[in-house]
C-alpha positions in Angstrom: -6.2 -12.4 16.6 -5.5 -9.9 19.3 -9.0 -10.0 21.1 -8.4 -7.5 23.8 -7.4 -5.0 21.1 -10.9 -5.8 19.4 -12.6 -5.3 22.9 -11.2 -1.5 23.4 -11.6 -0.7 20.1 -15.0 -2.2 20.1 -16.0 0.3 23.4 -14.0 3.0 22.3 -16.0 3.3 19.1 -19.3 2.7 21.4 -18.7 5.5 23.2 -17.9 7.8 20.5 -20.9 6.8 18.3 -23.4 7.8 21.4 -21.1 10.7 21.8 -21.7 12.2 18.2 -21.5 9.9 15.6 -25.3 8.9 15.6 -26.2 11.9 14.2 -24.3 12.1 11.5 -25.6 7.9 10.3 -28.8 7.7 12.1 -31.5 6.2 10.0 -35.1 8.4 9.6 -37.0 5.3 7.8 -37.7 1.5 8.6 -37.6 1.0 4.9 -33.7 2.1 4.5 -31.7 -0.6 5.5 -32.4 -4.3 4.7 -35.1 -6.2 7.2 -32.8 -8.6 7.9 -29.5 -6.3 9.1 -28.7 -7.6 12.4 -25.1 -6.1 12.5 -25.0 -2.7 14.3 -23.3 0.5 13.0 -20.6 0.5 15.6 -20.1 -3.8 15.0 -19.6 -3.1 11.4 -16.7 0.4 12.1 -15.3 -2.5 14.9 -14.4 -4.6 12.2 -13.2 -2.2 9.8 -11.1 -0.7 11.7 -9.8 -3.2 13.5 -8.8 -5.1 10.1 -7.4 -1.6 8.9 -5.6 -0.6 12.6 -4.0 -4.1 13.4 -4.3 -6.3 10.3 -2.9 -4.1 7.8 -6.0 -4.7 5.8 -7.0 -1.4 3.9 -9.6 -2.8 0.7 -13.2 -3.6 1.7 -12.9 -6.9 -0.3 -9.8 -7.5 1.9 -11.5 -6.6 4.8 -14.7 -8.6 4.4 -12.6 -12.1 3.8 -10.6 -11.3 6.6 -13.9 -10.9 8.9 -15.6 -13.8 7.1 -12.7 -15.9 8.0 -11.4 -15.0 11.4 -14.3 -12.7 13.2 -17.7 -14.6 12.5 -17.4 -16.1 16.2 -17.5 -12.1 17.1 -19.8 -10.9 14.4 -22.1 -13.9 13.5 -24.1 -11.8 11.9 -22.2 -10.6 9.0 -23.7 -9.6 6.5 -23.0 -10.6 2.4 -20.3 -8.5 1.0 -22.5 -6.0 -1.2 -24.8 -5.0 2.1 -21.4 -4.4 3.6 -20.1 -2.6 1.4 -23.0 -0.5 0.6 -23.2 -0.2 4.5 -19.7 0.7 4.9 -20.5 3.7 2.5 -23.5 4.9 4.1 -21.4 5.6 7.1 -19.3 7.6 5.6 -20.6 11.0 6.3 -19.6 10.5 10.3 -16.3 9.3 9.6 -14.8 12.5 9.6 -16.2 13.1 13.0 -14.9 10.2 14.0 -11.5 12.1 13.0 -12.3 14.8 14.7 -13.2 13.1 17.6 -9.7 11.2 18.1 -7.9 14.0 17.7 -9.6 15.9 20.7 -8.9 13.2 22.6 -5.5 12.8 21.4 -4.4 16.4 22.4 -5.7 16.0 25.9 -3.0 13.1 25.8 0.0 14.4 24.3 -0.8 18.0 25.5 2.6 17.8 27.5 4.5 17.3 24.2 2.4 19.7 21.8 3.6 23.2 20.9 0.7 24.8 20.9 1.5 28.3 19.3 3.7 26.5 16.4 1.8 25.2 13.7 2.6 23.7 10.7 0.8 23.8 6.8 1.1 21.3 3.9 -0.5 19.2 1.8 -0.4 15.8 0.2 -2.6 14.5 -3.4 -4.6 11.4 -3.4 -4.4 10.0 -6.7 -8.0 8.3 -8.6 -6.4 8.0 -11.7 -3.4 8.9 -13.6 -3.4 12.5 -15.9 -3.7 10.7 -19.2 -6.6 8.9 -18.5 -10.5 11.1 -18.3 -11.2 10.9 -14.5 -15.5 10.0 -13.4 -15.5 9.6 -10.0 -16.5 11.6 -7.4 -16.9 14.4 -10.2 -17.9 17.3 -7.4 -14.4 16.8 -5.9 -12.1 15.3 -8.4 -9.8 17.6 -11.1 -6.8 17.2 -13.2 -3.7 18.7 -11.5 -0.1 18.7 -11.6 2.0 16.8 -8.4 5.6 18.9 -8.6 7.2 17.1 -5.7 6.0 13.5 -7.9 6.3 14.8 -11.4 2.8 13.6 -12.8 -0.6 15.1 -13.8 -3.3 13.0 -11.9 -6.7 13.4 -11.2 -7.9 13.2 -7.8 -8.4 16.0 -4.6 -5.7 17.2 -2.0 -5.5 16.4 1.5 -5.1 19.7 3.2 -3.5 19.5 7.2 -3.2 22.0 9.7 -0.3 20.4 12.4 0.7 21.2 15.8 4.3 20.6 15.9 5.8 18.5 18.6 9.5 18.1 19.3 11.1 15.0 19.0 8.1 13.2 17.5 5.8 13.8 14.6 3.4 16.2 14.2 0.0 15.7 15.6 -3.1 17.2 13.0 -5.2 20.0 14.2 -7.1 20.7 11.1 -8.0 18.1 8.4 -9.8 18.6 4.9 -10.1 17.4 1.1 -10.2 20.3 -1.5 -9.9 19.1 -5.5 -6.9 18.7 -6.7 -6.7 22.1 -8.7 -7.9 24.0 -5.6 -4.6 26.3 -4.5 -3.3 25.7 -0.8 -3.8 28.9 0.1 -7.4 29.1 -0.8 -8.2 25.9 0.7 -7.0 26.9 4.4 -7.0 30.8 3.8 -10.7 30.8 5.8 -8.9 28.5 8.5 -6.0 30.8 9.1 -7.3 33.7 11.2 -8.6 31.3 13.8 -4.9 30.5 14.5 -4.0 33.5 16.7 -0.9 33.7 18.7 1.0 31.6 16.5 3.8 30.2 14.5 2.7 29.2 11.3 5.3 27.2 8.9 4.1 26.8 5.3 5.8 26.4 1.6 5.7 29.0 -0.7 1.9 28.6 -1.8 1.3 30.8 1.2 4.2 33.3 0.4 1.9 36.3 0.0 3.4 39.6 1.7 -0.1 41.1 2.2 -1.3 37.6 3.8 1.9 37.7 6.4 1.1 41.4 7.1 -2.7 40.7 8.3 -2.1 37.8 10.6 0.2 39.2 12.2 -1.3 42.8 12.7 -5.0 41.1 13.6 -4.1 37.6 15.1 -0.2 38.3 16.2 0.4 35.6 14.1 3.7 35.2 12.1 4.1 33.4 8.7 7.1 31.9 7.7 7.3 30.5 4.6 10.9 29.7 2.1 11.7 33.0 0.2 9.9 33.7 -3.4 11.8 35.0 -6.0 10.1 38.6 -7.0 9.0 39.5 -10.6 11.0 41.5 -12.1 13.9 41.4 -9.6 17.6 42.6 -11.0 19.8 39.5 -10.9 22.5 41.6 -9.1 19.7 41.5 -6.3 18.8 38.6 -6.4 23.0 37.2 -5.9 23.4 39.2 -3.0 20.5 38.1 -0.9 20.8 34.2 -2.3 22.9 32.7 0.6 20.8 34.8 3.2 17.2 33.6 1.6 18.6 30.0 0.7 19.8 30.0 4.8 16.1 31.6 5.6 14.2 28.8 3.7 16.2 25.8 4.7 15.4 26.7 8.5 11.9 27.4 7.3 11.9 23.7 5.5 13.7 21.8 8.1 11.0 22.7 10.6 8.0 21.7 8.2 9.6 18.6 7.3 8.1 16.9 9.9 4.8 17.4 8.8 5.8 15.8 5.5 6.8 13.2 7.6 3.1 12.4 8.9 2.4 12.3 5.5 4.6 9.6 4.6 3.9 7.9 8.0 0.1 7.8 6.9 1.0 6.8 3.3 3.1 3.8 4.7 0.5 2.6 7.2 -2.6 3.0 5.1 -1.8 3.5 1.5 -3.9 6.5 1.6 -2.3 7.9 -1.2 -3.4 5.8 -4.5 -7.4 5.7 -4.4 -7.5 4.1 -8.3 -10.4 1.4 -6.4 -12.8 4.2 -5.2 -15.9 4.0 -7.0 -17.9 6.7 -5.4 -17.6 9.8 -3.8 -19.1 8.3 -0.2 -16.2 5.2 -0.9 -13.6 8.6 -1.3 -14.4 9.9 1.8 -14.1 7.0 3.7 -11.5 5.8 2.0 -9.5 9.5 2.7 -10.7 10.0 6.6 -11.0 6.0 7.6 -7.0 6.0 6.4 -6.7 8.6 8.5 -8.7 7.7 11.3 -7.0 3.9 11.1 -3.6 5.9 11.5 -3.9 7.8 14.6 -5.8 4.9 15.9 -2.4 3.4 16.6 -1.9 6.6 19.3 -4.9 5.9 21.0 -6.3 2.4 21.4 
């Protein structure tokens, strides 16, 4: 067990939690929470996220043994696994705060390396359940959709990311969301977008809208690239004499996103964000989405 790890991660989730995150799980009733809950808020993220950041644990179940085998002398309070569990999910709400909060503190870090006016668009599904079966969870945020870059209909919601690129390394997230799964990319960042002035924005062709590219950069001086679309209706003379230019256009537009896809991958790899087929709840979505996440770029920080 790496106990100086646990320490700073221990104080660095203290000082966040009387930062902002209090608000977000504080407790308005005595009657609430069991009378006999002795582990704190910030005890109970320490061990999640120290089983999730440094013992590649990423199930609650998982997670609970671990603690109830190598972190009672830390925690001898721990609680049975349903309380924790239950507890785990009434947290949930600040988690993406907690997000929120790492980033900030990772771009006052790496500000050297970010490029701030180049930005980078994508997204990524999280798969509850596979398209032939009749998805119930989370039912606010869950549809049916089709994954091209897998192949499959699944039902689950899309993790939507807004990245700053930096060279040489991988991208570092600026904006962070879940949308269902049959929400379109554009609409789910299009109310993001103007707040990115005096930029570089790389996106696929979900964004490949003519008036779109026209707006930002009239009102925000901000240029949209995105790989070339074919047009409706197009000759196919046309189209053959401006195919090795566009094909050239949207390779350099691609090779710059990829990175970004990269992050994704990096995340799936270190979390197994991706396949969610365990979630139960929406609450148990959302921290199993943004407590991937926040376990991730953990491993820049502490």
């Amino acid at each position: 067990m790496k106990e100086l790890e646990l320490i700073s991660l221990y104080y660095y989730l203290c000082e966040c939690n009387d930062n902002v995150l209090w608000i977000h799980h504080q407790r308005f009733s005595p009657n609430c929470a069991p009378k006999n809950e002795k582990l704190t808020d910030v005890e109970l993220l320490t061990i999640y996220f120290y089983c999730r950041r440094y013992e590649n644990k990423h199930v609650k179940k998982e997670i609970y043994e671990y603690a109830q085998r190598y972190l009672l002398s830390w925690f001898p309070e721990l609680p049975a696994y349903a309380n924790f569990n239950n507890r785990l999910n009434k947290l949930s709400n600040s988690i993406p705060y907690l997000v929120d909060l790492i980033v900030n503190d990772l771009q006052n870090i790496e500000n050297e390396f970010i490029q701030n006016n180049i930005s980078l668009v994508d997204s990524m599904p999280i798969i509850l359940c596979s398209g032939k079966r009749r998805g119930k969870v989370a039912p606010e945020l869950s549809e049916k959709s089709f994954c091209a870059a897998k192949g499959i209909y699944y039902f689950g919601v899309k993790l939507h990311a807004i990245a700053f690129y930096r060279k040489g390394k991988l991208p570092l997230p600026e904006y962070l969301a879940i949308t269902s799964a049959a929400e379109n990319d554009l609409e789910a960042v299009r109310h993001t977008l103007p707040e990115l002035t005096n930029r570089f924005i790389f996106a696929d062709k979900a964004y490949a809208k003519r008036q779109l590219q026209t707006d930002l950069l009239k009102n925000f001086n901000t240029q949209l690239y995105t790989p070339v679309k074919l047009v409706k209706n197009e000759s196919q003379t046309t189209r053959q004499f401006k195919k090795a230019a566009d094909d050239l256009f949207s390779s350099a537009v691609s090779s710059v996103r990829q990175p970004l896809e990269g992050w994704f991958n990096w995340l799936i790899e270190k979390t197994g964000i991706q396949r969610a087929a365990k979630v139960r709840a929406t609450k148990g979505l959302i921290l199993h989405v943004f407590g991937a996440i926040a376990a991730a770029l953990l491993n820049w920080l502490v």
